[in-house]
Biotite code that builds the C-alpha atoms (Angstrom):
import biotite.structure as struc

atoms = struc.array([
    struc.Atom([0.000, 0.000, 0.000], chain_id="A", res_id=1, res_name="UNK", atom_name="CA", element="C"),
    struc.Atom([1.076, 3.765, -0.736], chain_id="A", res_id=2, res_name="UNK", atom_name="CA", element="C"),
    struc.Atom([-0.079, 6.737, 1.003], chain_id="A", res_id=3, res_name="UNK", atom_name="CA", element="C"),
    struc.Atom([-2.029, 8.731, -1.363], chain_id="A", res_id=4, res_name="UNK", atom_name="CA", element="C"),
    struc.Atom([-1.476, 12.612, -1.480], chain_id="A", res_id=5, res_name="UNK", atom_name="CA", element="C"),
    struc.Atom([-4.024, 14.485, 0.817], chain_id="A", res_id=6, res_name="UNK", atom_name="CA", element="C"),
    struc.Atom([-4.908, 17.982, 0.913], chain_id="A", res_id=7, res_name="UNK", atom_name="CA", element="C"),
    struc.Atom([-6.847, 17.558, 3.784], chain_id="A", res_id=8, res_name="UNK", atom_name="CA", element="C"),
    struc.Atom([-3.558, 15.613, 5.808], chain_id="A", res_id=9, res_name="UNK", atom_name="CA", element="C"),
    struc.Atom([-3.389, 17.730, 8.954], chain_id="A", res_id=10, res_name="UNK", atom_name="CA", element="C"),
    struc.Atom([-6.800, 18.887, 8.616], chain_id="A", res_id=11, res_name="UNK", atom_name="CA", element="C"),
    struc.Atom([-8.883, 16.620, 11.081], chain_id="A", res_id=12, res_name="UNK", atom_name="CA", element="C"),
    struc.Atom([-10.275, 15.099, 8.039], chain_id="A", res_id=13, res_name="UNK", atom_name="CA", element="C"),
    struc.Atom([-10.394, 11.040, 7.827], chain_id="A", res_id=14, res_name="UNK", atom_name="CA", element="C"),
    struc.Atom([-7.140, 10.355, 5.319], chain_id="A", res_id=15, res_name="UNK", atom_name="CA", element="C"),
    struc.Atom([-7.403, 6.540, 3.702], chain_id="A", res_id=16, res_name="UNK", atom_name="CA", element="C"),
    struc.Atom([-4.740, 4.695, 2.756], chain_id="A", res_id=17, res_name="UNK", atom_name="CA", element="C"),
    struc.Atom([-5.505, 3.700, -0.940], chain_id="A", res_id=18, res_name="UNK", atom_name="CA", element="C"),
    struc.Atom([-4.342, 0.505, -2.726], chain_id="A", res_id=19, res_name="UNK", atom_name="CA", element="C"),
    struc.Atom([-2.290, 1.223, -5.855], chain_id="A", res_id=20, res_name="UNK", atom_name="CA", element="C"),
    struc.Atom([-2.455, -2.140, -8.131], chain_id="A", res_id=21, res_name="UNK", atom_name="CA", element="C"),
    struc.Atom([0.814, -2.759, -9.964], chain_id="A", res_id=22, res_name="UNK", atom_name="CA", element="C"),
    struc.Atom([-0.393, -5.564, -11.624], chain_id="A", res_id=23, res_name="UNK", atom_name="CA", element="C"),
    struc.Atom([-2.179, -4.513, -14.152], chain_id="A", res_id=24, res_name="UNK", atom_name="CA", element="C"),
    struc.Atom([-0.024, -2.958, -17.344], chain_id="A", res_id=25, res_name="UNK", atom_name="CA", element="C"),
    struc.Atom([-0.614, 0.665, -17.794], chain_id="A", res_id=26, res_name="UNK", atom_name="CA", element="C"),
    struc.Atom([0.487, 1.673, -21.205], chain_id="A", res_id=27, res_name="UNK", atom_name="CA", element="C"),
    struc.Atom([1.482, 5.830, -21.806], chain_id="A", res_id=28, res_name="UNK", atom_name="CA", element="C"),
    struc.Atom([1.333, 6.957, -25.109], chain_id="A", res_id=29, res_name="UNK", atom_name="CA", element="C"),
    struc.Atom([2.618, 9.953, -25.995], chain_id="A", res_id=30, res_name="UNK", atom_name="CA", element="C"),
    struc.Atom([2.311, 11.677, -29.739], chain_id="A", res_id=31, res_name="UNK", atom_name="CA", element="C"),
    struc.Atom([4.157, 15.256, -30.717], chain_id="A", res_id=32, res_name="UNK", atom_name="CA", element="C"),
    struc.Atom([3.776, 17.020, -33.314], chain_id="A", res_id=33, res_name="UNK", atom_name="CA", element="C"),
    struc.Atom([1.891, 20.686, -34.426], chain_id="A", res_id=34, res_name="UNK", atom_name="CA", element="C"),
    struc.Atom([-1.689, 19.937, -33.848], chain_id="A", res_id=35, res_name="UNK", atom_name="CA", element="C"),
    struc.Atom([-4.043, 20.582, -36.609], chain_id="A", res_id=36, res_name="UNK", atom_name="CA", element="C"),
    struc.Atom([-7.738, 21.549, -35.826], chain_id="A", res_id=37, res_name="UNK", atom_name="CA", element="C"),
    struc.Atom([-10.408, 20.651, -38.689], chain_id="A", res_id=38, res_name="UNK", atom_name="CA", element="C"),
    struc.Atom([-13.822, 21.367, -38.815], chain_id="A", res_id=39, res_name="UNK", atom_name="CA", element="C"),
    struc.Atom([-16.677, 19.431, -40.872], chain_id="A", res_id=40, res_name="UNK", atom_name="CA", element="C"),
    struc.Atom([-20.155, 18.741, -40.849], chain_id="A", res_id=41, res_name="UNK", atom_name="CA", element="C"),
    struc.Atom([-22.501, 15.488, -40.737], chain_id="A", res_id=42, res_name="UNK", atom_name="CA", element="C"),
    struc.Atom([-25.885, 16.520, -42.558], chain_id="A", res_id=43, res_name="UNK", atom_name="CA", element="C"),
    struc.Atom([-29.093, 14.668, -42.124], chain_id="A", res_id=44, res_name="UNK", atom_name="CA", element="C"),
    struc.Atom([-32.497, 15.192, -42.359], chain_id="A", res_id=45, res_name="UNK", atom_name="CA", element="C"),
    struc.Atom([-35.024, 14.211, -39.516], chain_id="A", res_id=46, res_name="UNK", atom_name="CA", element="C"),
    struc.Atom([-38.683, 14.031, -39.128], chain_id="A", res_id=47, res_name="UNK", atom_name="CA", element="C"),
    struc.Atom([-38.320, 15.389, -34.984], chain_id="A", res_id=48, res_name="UNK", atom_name="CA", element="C"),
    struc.Atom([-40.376, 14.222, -32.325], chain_id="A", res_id=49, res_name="UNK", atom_name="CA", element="C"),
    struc.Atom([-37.467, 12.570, -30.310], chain_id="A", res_id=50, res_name="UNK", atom_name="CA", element="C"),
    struc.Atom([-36.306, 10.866, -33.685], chain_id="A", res_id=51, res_name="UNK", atom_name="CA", element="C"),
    struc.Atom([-33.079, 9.049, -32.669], chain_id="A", res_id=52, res_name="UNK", atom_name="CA", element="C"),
    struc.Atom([-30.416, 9.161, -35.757], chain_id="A", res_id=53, res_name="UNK", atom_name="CA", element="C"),
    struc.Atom([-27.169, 6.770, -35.629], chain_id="A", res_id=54, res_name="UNK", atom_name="CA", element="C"),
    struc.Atom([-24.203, 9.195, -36.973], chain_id="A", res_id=55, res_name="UNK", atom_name="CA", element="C"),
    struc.Atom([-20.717, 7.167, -36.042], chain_id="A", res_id=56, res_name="UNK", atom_name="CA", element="C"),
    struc.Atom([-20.193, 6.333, -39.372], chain_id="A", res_id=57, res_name="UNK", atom_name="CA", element="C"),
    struc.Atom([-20.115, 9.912, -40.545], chain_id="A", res_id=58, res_name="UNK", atom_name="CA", element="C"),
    struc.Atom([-17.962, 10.398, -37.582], chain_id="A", res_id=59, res_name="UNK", atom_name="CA", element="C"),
    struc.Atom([-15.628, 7.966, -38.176], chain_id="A", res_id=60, res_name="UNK", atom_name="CA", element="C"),
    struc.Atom([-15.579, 9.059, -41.911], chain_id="A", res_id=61, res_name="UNK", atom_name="CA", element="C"),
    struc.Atom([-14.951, 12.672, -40.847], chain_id="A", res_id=62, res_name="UNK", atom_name="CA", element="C"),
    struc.Atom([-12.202, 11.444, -38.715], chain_id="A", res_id=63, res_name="UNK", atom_name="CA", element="C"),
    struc.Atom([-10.656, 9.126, -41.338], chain_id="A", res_id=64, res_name="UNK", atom_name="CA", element="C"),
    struc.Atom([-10.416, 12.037, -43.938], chain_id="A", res_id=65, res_name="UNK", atom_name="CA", element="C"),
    struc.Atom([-8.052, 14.267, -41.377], chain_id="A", res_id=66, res_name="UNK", atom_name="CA", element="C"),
    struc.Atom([-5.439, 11.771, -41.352], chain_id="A", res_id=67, res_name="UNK", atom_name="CA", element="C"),
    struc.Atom([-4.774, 12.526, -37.288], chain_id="A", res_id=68, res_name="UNK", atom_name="CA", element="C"),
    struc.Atom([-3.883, 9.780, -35.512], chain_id="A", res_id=69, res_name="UNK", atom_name="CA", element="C"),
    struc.Atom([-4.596, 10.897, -31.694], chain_id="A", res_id=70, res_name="UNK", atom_name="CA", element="C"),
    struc.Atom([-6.389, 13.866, -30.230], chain_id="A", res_id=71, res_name="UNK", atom_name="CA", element="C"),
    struc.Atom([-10.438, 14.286, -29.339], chain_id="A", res_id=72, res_name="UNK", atom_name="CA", element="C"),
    struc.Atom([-12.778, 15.196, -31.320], chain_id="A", res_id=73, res_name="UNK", atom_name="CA", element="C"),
    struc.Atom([-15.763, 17.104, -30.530], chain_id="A", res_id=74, res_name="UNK", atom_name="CA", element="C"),
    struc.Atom([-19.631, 16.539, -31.723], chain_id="A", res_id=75, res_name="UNK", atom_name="CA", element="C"),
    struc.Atom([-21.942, 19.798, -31.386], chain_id="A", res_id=76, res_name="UNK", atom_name="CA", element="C"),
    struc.Atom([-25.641, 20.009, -32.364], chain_id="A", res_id=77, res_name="UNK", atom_name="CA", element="C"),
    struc.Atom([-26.236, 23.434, -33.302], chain_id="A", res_id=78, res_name="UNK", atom_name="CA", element="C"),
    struc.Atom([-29.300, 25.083, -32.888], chain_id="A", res_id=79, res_name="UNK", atom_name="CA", element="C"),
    struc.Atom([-31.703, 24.506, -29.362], chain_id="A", res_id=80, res_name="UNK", atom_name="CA", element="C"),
    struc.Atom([-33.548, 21.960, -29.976], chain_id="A", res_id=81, res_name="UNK", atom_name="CA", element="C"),
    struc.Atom([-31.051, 19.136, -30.942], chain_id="A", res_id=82, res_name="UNK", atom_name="CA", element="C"),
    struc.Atom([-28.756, 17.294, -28.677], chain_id="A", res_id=83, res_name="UNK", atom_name="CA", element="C"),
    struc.Atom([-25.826, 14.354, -28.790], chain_id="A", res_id=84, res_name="UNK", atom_name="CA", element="C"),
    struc.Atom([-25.382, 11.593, -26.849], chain_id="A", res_id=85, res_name="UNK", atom_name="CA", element="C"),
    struc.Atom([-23.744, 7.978, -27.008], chain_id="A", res_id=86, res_name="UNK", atom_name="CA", element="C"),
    struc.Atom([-26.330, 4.712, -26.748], chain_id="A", res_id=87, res_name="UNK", atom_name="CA", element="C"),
    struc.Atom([-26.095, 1.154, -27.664], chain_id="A", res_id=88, res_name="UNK", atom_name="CA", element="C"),
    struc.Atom([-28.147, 1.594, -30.797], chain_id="A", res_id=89, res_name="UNK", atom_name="CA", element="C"),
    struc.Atom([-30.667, -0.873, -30.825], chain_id="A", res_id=90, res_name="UNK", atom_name="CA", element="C"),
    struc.Atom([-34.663, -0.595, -31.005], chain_id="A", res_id=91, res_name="UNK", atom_name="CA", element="C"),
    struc.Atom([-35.285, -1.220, -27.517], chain_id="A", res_id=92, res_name="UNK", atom_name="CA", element="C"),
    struc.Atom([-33.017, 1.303, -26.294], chain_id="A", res_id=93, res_name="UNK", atom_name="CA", element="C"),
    struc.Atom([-33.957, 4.349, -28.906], chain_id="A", res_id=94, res_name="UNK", atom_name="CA", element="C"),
    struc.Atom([-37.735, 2.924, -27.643], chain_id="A", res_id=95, res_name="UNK", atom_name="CA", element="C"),
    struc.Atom([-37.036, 3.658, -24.274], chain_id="A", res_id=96, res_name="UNK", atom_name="CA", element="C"),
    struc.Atom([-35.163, 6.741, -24.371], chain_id="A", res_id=97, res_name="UNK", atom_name="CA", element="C"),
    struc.Atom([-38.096, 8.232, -26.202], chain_id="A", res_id=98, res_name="UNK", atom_name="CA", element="C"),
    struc.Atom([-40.569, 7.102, -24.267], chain_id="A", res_id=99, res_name="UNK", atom_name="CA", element="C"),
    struc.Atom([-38.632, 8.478, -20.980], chain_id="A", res_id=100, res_name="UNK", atom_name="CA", element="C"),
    struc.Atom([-38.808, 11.622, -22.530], chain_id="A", res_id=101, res_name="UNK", atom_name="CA", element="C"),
    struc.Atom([-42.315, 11.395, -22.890], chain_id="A", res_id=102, res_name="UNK", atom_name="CA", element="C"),
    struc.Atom([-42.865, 10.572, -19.319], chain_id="A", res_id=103, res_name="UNK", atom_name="CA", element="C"),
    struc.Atom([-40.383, 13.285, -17.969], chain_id="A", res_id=104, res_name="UNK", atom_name="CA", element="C"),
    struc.Atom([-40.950, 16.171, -20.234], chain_id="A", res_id=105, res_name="UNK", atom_name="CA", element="C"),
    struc.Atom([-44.679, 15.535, -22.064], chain_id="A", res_id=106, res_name="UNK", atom_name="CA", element="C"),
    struc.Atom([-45.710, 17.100, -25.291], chain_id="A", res_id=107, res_name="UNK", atom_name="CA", element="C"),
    struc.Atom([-48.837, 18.168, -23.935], chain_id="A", res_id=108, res_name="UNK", atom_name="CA", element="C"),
    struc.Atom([-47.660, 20.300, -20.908], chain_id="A", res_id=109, res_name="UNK", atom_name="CA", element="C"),
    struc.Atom([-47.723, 23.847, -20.049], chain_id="A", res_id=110, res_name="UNK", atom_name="CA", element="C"),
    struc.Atom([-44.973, 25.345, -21.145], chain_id="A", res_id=111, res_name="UNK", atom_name="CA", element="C"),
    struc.Atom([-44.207, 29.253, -21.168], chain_id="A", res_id=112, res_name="UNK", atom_name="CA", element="C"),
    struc.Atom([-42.244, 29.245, -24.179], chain_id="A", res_id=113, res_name="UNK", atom_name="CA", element="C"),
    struc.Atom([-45.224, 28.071, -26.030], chain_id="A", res_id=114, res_name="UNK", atom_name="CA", element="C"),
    struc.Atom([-47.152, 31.311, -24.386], chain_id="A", res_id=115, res_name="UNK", atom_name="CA", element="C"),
    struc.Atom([-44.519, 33.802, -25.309], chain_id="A", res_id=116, res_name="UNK", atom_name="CA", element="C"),
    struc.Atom([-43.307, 32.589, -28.762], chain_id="A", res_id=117, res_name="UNK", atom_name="CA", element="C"),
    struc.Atom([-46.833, 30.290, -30.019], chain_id="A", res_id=118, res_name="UNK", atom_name="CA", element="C"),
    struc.Atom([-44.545, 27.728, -31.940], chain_id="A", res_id=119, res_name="UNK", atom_name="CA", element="C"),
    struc.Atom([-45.608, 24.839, -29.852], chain_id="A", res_id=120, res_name="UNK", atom_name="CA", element="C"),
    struc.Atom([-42.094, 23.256, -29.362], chain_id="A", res_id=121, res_name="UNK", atom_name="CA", element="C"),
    struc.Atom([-41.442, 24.283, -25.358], chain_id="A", res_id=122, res_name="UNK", atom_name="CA", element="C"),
    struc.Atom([-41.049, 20.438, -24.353], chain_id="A", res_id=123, res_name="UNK", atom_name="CA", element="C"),
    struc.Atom([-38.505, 20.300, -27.315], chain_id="A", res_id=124, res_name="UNK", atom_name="CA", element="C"),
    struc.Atom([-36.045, 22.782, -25.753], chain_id="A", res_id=125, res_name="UNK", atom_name="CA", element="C"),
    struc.Atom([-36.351, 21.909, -21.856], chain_id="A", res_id=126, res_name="UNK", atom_name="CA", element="C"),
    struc.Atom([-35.743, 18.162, -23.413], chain_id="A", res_id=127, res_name="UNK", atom_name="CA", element="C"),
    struc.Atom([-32.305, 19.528, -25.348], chain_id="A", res_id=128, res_name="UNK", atom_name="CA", element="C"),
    struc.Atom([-31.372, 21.417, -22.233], chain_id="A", res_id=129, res_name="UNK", atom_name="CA", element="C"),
    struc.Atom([-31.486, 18.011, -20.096], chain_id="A", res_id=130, res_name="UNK", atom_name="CA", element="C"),
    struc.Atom([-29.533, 15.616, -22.817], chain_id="A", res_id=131, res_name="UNK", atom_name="CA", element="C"),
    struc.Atom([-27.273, 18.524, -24.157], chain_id="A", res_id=132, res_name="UNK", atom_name="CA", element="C"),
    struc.Atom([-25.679, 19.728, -27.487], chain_id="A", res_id=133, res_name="UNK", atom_name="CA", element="C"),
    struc.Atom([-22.233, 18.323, -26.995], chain_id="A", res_id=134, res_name="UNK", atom_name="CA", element="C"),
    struc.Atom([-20.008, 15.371, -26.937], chain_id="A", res_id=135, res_name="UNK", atom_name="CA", element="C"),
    struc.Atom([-16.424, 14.923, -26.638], chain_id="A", res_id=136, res_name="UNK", atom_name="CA", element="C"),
    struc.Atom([-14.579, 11.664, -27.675], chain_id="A", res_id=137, res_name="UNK", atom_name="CA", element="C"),
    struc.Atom([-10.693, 10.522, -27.125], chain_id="A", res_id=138, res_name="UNK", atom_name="CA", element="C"),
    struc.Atom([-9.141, 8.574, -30.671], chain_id="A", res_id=139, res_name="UNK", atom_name="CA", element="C"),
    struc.Atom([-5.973, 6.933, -30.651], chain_id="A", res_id=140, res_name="UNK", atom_name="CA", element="C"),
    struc.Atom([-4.110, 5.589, -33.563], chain_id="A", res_id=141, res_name="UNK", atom_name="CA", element="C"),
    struc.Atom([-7.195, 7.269, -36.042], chain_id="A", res_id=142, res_name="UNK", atom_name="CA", element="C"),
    struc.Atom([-9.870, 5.284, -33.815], chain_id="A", res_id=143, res_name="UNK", atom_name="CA", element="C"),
    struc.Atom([-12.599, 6.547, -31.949], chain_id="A", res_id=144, res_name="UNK", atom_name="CA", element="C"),
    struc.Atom([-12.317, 4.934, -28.283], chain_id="A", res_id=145, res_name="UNK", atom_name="CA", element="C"),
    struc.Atom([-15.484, 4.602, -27.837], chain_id="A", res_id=146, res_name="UNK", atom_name="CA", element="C"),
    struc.Atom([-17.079, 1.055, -26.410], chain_id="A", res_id=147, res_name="UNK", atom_name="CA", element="C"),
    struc.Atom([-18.189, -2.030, -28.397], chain_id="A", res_id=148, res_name="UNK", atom_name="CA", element="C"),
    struc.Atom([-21.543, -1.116, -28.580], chain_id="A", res_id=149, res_name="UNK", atom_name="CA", element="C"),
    struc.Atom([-21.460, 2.571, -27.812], chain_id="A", res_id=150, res_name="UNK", atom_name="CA", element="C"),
    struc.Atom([-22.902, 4.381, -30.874], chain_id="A", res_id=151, res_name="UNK", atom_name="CA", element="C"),
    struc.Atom([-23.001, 8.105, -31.502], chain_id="A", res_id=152, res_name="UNK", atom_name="CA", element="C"),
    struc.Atom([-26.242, 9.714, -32.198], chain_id="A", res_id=153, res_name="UNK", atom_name="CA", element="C"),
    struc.Atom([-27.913, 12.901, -32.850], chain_id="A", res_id=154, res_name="UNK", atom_name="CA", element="C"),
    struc.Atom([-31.773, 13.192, -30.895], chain_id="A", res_id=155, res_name="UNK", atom_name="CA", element="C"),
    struc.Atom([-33.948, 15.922, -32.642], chain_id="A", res_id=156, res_name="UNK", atom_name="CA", element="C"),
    struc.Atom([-36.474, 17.260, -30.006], chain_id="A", res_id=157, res_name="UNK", atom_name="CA", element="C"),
    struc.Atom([-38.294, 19.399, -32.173], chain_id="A", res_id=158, res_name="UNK", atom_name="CA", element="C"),
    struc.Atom([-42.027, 19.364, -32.836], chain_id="A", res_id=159, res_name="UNK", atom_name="CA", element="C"),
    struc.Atom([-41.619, 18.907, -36.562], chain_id="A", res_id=160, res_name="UNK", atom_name="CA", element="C"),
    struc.Atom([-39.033, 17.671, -39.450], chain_id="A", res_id=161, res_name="UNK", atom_name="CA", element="C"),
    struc.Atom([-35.968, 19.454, -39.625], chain_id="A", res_id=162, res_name="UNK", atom_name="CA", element="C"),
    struc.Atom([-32.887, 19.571, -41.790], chain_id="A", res_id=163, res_name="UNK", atom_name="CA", element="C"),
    struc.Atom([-29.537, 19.390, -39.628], chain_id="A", res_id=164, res_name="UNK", atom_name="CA", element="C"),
    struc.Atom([-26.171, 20.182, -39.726], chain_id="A", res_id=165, res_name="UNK", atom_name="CA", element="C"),
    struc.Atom([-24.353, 18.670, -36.665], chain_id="A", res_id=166, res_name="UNK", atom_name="CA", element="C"),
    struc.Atom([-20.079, 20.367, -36.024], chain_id="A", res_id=167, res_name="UNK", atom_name="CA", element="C"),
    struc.Atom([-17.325, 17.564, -35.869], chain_id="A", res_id=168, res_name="UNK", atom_name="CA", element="C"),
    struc.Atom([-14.364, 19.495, -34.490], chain_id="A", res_id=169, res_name="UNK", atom_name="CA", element="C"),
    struc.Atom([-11.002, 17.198, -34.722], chain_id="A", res_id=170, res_name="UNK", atom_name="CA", element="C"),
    struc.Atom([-8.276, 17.864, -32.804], chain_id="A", res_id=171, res_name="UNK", atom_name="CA", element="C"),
    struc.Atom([-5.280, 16.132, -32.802], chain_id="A", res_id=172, res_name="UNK", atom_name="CA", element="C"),
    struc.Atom([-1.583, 14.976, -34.233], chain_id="A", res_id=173, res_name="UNK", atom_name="CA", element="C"),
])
């Protein structure tokens, strides 16, 4: 056992002594270089609603044309009534994600943007707000770390079909 570093030590505060396992190989990787930042776009067209659309493979593309081998690259959803998350993209899961935003943020509530602007779509931009426009993923050797069945996806919250135009930032060496 090691003594991990404590900004509390001396402090009254309960200090732990942590486990450090040596047993399992950690491997550093380290890349140099100038980094290059490139910016492109995955287009799609939806039909809203809490339509669920699968975009790793225009990730992935968009990655493959930089030529960067590691860095992070960055997925945004402009616009307020889009978002981006990761799911295991299957159609139980897109089933139940929509169907939890029903429950937790219904169509058919009161909401005061509907009263100030009359467009209707309130529920679609309190339901962005919660997921959120952004997602950030690692890539190492021109690969996306993401998990064996963790897909990328772009949700469109709003109230009626939409063309989109989602930011892949790509950071890297």
């Amino acid at each position: 056992m090691t003594r991990s570093r404590d900004p509390w030590a001396g402090s009254g505060k309960d200090t732990r002594e942590t486990a450090v396992d040596t047993t399992i190989p950690h491997k550093v990787r380290q890349r140099e270089g100038l980094v290059r930042v490139v910016t492109d776009r995955v287009k799609l067209d939806t039909p809203g609603n809490a339509h669920i659309a699968r975009i790793t493979d225009q990730v992935t593309d968009a990655l493959t044309r930089t030529g960067l081998s590691d860095g992070t690259l960055t997925v945004f959803a402009p616009g307020a009534t889009g978002a981006i998350t990761t799911i295991e993209f299957e159609p139980g899961v897109v089933q139940d994600i929509q169907e939890l935003f029903d429950t937790i943020v219904p169509p058919e509530k009161h909401y005061r943007h509907n009263v100030n602007l009359g467009d209707g779509n309130g529920h679609s931009h309190v339901r962005a707000g919660l997921l959120g426009p952004s997602l950030t993923v690692p890539f190492a050797d021109g690969m996306m770390t993401l998990g064996r069945y963790q897909a990328i996806v772009f949700v469109d919250f709003d109230s009626r079909p939409r063309s989109r135009s989602v930011v892949v930032q790509i950071m890297g060496v």
